[in-house]
N, C-alpha and C positions, 0 to 999 in steps of 0.2 A: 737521483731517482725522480726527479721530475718531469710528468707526464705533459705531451702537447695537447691531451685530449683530458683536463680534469674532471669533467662531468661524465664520462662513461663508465657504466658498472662499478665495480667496487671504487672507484675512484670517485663517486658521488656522493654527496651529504659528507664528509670525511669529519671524523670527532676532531676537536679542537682540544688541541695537545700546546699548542702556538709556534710546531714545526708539521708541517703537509707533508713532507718526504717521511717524517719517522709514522705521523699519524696513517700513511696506508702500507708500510714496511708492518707495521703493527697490526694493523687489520689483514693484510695477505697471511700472516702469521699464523693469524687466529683460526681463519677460513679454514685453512691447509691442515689444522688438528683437526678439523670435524672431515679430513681424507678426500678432499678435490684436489684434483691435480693446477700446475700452474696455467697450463691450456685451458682447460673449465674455468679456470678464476678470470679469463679474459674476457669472456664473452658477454653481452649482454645480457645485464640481468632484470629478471622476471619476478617480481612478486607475487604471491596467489595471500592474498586475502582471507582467509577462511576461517568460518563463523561455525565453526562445529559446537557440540557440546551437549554433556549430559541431560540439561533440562531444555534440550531443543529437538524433538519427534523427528520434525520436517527436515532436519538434516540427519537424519541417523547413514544416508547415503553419501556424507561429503569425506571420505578416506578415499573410499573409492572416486571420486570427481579430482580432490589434490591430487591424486597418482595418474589417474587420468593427462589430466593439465602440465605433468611434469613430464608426462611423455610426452606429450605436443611440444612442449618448450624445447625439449633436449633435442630432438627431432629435426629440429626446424634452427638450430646451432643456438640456443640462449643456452644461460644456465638460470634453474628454477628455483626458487629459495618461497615457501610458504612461512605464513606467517598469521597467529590467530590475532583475533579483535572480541571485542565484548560480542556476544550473542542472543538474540532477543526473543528465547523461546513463549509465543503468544501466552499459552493457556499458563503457561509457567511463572508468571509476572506478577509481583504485588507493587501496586493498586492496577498499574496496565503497561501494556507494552509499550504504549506509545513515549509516557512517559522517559524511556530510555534511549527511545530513538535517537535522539539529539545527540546524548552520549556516545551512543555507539560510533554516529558522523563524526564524533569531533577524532574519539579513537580511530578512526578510518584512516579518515585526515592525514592526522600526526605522525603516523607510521610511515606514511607513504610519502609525509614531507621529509620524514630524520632519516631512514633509511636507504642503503642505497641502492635503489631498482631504475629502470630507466623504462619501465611499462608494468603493470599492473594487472590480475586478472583479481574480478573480485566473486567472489562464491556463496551466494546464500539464499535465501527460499521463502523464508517463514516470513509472516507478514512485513513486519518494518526492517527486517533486515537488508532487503533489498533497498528500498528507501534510502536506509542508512547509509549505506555503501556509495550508492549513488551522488546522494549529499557532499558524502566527504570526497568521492573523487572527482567533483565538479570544483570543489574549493580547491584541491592539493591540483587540479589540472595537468598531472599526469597523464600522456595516454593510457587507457582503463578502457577494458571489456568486463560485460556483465556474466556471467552463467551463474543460469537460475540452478537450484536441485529438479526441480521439476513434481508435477503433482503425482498424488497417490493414484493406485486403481481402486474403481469402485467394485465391491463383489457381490456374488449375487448373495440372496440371503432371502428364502423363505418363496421363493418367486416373483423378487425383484431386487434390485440390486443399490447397494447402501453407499454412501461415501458422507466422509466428513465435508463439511456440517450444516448443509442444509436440511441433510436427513434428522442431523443430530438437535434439530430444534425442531423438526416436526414431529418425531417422534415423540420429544418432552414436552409439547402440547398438550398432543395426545394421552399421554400420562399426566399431565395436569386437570386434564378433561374426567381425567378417570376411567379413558377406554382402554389402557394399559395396567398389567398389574408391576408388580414390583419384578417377580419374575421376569416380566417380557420386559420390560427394559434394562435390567441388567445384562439381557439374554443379548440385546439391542447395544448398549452399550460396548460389550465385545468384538461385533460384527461392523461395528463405525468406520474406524480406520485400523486397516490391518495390514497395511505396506509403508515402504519407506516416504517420503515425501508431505507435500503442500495439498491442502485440503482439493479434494478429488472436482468444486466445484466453480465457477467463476468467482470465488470470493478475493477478496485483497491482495493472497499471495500470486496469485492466477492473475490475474489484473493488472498486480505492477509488472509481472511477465510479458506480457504482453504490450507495456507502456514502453518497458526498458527496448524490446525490441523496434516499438513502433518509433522511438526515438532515435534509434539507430547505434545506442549503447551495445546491444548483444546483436551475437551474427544470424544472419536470417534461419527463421526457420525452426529456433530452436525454443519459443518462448512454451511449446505446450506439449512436448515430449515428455513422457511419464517419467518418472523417477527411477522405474526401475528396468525401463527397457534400454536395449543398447543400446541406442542413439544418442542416448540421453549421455555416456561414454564416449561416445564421439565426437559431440558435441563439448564437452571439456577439452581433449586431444584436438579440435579443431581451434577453439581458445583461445589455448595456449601456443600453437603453433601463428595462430592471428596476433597474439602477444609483442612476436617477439619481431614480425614485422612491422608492429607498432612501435615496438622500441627504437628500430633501428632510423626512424625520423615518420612515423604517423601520426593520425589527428588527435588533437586534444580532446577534452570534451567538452571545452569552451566552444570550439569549432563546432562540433557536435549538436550538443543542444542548446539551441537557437529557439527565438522567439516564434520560428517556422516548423520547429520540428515537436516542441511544445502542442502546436497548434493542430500538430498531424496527432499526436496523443492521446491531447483530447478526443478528435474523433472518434481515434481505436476503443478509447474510454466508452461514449456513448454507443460504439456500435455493437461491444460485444458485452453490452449490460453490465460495464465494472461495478465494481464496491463505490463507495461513496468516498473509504476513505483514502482510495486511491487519488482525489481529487487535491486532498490534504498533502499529501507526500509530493505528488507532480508540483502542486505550489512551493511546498519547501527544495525540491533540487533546483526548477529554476529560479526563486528566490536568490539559491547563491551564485547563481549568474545576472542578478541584475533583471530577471525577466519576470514582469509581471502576469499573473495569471487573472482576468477578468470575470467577474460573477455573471455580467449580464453579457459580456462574449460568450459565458460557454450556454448563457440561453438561449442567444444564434445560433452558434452551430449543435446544444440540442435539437430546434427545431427544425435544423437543415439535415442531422444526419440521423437515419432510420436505427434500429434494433437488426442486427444480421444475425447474430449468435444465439441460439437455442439450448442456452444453457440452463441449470439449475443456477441461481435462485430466479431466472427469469423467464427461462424454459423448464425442460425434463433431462435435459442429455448432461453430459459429466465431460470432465478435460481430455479426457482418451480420446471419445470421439471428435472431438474437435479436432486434435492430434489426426487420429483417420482419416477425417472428414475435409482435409484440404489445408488447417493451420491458419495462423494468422495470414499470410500467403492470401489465401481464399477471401481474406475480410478487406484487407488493401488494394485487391483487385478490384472489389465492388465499389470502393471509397475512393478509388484512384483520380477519378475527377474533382474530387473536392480535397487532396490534398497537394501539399506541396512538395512537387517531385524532387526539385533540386540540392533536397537536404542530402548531405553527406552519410555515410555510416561508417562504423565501426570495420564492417566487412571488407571499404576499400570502393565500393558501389556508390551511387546513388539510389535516390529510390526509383526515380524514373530508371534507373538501367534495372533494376531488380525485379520494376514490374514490364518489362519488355514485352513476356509472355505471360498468357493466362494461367494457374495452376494448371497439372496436367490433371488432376481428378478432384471434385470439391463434391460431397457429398452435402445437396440442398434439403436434408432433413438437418441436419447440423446449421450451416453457411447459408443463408436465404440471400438470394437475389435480390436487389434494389425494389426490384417489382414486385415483390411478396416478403417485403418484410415481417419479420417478430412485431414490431409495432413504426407505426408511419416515425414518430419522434423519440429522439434518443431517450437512452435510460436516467439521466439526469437533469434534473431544472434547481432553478436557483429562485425563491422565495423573497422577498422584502417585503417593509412595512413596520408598521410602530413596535412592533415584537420582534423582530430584525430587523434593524436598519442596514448593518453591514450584512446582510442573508442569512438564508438557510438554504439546506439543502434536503430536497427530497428523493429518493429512488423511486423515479414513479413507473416503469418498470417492472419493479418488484410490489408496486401497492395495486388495491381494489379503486379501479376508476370511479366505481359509486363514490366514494368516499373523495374525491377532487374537489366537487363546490359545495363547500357546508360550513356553520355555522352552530358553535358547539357553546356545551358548557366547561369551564375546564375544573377538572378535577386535577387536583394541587399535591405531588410529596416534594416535601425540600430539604431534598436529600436522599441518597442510598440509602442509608439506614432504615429514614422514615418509608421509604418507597418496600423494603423487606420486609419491616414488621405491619404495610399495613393494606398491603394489595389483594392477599387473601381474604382479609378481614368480614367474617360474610354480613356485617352491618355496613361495610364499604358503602358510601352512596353514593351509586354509579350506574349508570346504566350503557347499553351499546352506544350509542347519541353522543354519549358526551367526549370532552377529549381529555385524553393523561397528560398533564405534563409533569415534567420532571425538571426540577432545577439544582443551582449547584454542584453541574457536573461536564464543567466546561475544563477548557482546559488551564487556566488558574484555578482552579478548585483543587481541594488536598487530594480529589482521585484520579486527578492528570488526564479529563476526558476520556474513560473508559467505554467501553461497548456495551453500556447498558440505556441506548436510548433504544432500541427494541425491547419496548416495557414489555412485561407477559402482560397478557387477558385476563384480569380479574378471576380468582378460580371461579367467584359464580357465575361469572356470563361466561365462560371457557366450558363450565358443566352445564350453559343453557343453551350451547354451542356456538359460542360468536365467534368468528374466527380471527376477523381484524378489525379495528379501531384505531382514528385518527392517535397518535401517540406525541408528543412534542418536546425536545431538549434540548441542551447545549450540549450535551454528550454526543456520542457516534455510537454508529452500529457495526455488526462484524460485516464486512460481503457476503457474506453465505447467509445472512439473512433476510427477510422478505416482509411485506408489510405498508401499511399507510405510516409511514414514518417522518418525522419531521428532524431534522436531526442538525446540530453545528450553527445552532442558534449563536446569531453574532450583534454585538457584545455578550458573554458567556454572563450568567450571573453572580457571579462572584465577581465580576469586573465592574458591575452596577448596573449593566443593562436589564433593558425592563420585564426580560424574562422574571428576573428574581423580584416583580412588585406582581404577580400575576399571583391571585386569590381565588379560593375554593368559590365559583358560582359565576364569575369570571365571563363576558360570552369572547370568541375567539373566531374569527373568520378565515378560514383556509380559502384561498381561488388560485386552482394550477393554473387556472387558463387566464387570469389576470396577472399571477405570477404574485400573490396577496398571500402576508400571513402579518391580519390586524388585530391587533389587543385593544377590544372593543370598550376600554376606559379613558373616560378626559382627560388629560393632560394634568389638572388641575388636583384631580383624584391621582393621581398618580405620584405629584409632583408633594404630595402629603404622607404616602406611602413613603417614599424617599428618606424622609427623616426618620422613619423608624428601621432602617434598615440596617443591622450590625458590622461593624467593619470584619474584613476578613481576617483570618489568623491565619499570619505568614512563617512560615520553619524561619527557625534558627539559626540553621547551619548546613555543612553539605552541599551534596548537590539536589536534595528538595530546593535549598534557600538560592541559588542560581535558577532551578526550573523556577520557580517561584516570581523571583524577578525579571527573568528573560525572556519568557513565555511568550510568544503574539497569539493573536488570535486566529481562528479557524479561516478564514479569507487569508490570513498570510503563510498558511500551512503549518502554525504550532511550532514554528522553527523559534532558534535562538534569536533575538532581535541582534547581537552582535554576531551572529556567525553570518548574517546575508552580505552579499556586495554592497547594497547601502541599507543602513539603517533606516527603519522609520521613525 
């Protein structure tokens, strides 16, 4: 029974019995009870990835994408074999999603290393699933296609039209403010999200959609297709059908993404006003290729490439129209000169062949022209100074440009906890002037960098109506959020950085334009702070005590320090 071809389809990965011939006489065996014929068991096989699950909203569409994707495969001569992975539904997560990210890559990974598929389609939506996926099938370097689930539709409601969740925080403002009652936002909270799918705005899920394409992981075209329109079906069936001429000798994604196509990414990043913590995840997949991602490169290419996307949180418009309005397609066009065409794709293409011609319709209430940008410089910059030395990051984008050169007082919780029991507090002593920060909420901290560096507005100045204020963390924010926000402060302060010696009265210098964020104490005062500072309390066991110890920091994307190509 010995084959001239060991590494195809079922003949791949083979269990170790310490006989090859009986180990796939055993495994055709098995196959053939779950009723494939011997001709099916020959053929190339397809993996589908898929990240469904009870406590995950933004896939409640992925039965219909697996059945989709298995028609492509069959179609197109594979045979399809799905296969789940851990699943990382956002809002569903204790302490935060991120924190599982990692896990999820590693599960990714291992599936696609032990099993025997000879191409990969990977399925998921919600914020770091996509990440995940990515992660792991940069390390297993199978060829792997990405398909997103795709976002929600936003509906109308009341004479304007809602979508998760950049409504879903201005609304709870607004209720904080006191101009809602408890009725109207429960009334509100029903009307949020009410379709299948990834939040309806540019936020993270949206974002890395649009990265995985601009990388050239997923087939053209497909990163902003609603969840639940047909395309969005065709787009799986097209896949999978791309699958399975990737199995039969297409590119890796080592091939793939490159320190070039990285670089095109980014762009898509600042051009269509991504999440911040898009910037985190793009770090951690090329990380596991070896590829470094630059804090003060991508202050270059913020400053070189404009805002094109007129989305929420940076615009008013929603994913659909983007979809309408011409698609990534529309946005590549306009950046085509400042990217780099000869990166490969997924599709079979280059990018230079893909932008040969112009979109046939691009709708410039959506898609701005180079010449009328959303704003002249990108949505993201990168911060240093005595309070970050290895950066921060802000969404300036999504903040009040008043608030770019100033010089505050910092008002200090250290910690969530402290920050919940004492932000309402209406003796708070605080006023609009000053700045929040929040520490202890990096990513070694016991809350695994969660999305609470979009501090709220103090209820009293929220009911005196301020709307935004300088905020500052080692934490992150959701994308769908918006704000003067400071956020991915590096070294985190549980790591010892001087975030966590920062004192109530404290002055703070923020300059976008010098690219400055200085913690206006000497050295000397600082370096006395220091000794009083508690050491951290590390888990025990598990996989906290692996996050715990593996962890990098927010410039190396929060990845495993052992899962990157090199260690730092």
């Amino acid at each position: 029974m010995t084959d001239e071809h060991p590494t195809h389809g079922l003949r791949r990965n083979l269990t170790h019995y310490g006989d090859p011939d009986f180990a796939l006489y055993l495994r055709r065996s098995f196959a053939r009870s779950m009723g494939y014929s011997v001709e099916l068991l020959e053929r190339p096989i397809v993996g589908i990835a898929q990240s469904g699950s009870g406590f995950n909203n933004c896939h409640r569409n992925m039965p219909e994408l697996v059945d989709a994707t298995r028609r492509g495969v069959l179609a197109a001569g594979g045979l399809p074999l799905d296969f789940p992975t851990v699943s990382l539904g956002e809002t569903f997560l204790s302490p935060t999603s991120l924190m599982f990210r990692n896990l999820m890559s590693m599960d990714v990974e291992e599936m696609i290393r032990a099993q025997p598929m000879d191409a990969v389609v990977l399925i998921g939506g919600c914020d770091k699933t996509v990440p995940a996926q990515l992660m792991g099938a940069a390390s297993a370097d199978l060829p792997a296609i990405q398909l997103v689930t795709g976002p929600m539709l936003a509906m109308d409601y009341r004479g304007e039209r809602l979508g998760a969740c950049t409504d879903c925080r201005r609304f709870w403002a607004r209720y904080r403010a006191g101009e809602l009652s408890e009725r109207q936002i429960d009334d509100v909270e029903g009307r949020l999200a009410t379709t299948a799918g990834t939040c309806a705005v540019m936020g993270t899920a949206s974002t890395m959609a649009c990265i995985a394409e601009a990388l050239g992981m997923s087939l053209p075209g497909t990163a902003a297709i609603p969840a639940v329109h047909a395309d969005r079906l065709r787009a799986a069936e097209a896949s999978g059908a791309r699958a399975v001429a990737l199995a039969r000798g297409g590119l890796r994604p080592s091939q793939i993404i490159t320190a070039q196509s990285v670089e095109n990414a980014l762009r898509v990043l600042l051009a269509v006003g991504g999440s911040t913590n898009a910037l985190i995840h793009l770090t951690a997949i090329a990380g596991r290729l070896g590829i470094d991602v630059s804090l003060q490169r991508l202050n270059v290419l913020s400053d070189e490439t404009p805002v094109l996307v007129d989305l929420k949180p940076t615009g008013v418009h929603y994913m659909q129209d983007l979809f309408a309005g011409g698609g990534l397609d529309a946005v590549l066009w306009e950046l085509r000169d400042l990217l780099h065409l000869d990166c490969p794709t997924v599709g079979g293409e280059t990018l230079r062949e893909r932008l040969q011609e112009p979109p046939d319709y691009v709708d410039r209430n959506i898609v701005r022209s180079r010449d009328n940008p959303v704003s002249v410089a990108g949505g993201l910059v990168a911060l240093f100074g005595s309070l970050a030395p290895g950066g921060a990051i802000m969404k300036r984008s999504a903040a009040d440009s008043r608030l770019f050169e100033r010089e505050g007082r910092a008002v200090v919780f250290k910690g969530l906890e402290d920050l919940a029991a004492r932000i309402d507090d209406p003796d708070l002593d605080v006023t609009a002037d000053d700045f929040l920060v929040l520490q202890r909420a990096g990513p070694r901290s016991a809350s695994g960098m969660p999305e609470a560096g979009y501090l709220p507005i103090p209820r009293k100045l929220a009911q005196a109506g301020v709307k935004d204020m300088v905020r500052i963390s080692d934490a992150r924010m959701s994308g769908t959020a918006y704000g003067t926000v400071v956020l991915h402060v590096t070294p985190d302060a549980e790591s010892g950085g001087n975030l966590a010696l920062v004192q109530n009265g404290d002055r703070i210098r923020l300059s976008v334009k010098d690219r400055a964020l200085e913690l206006c104490v000497d050295e000397v005062e600082l370096a006395r702070r220091r000794h009083h500072v508690p050491p951290p309390q590390r888990p025990s066991r598990g996989y906290a005590k692996l996050y715990a110890e593996q962890v990098l920091q927010a410039d190396a994307g929060c990845d495993f320090n052992f899962l990157r190509q090199t260690p730092l």
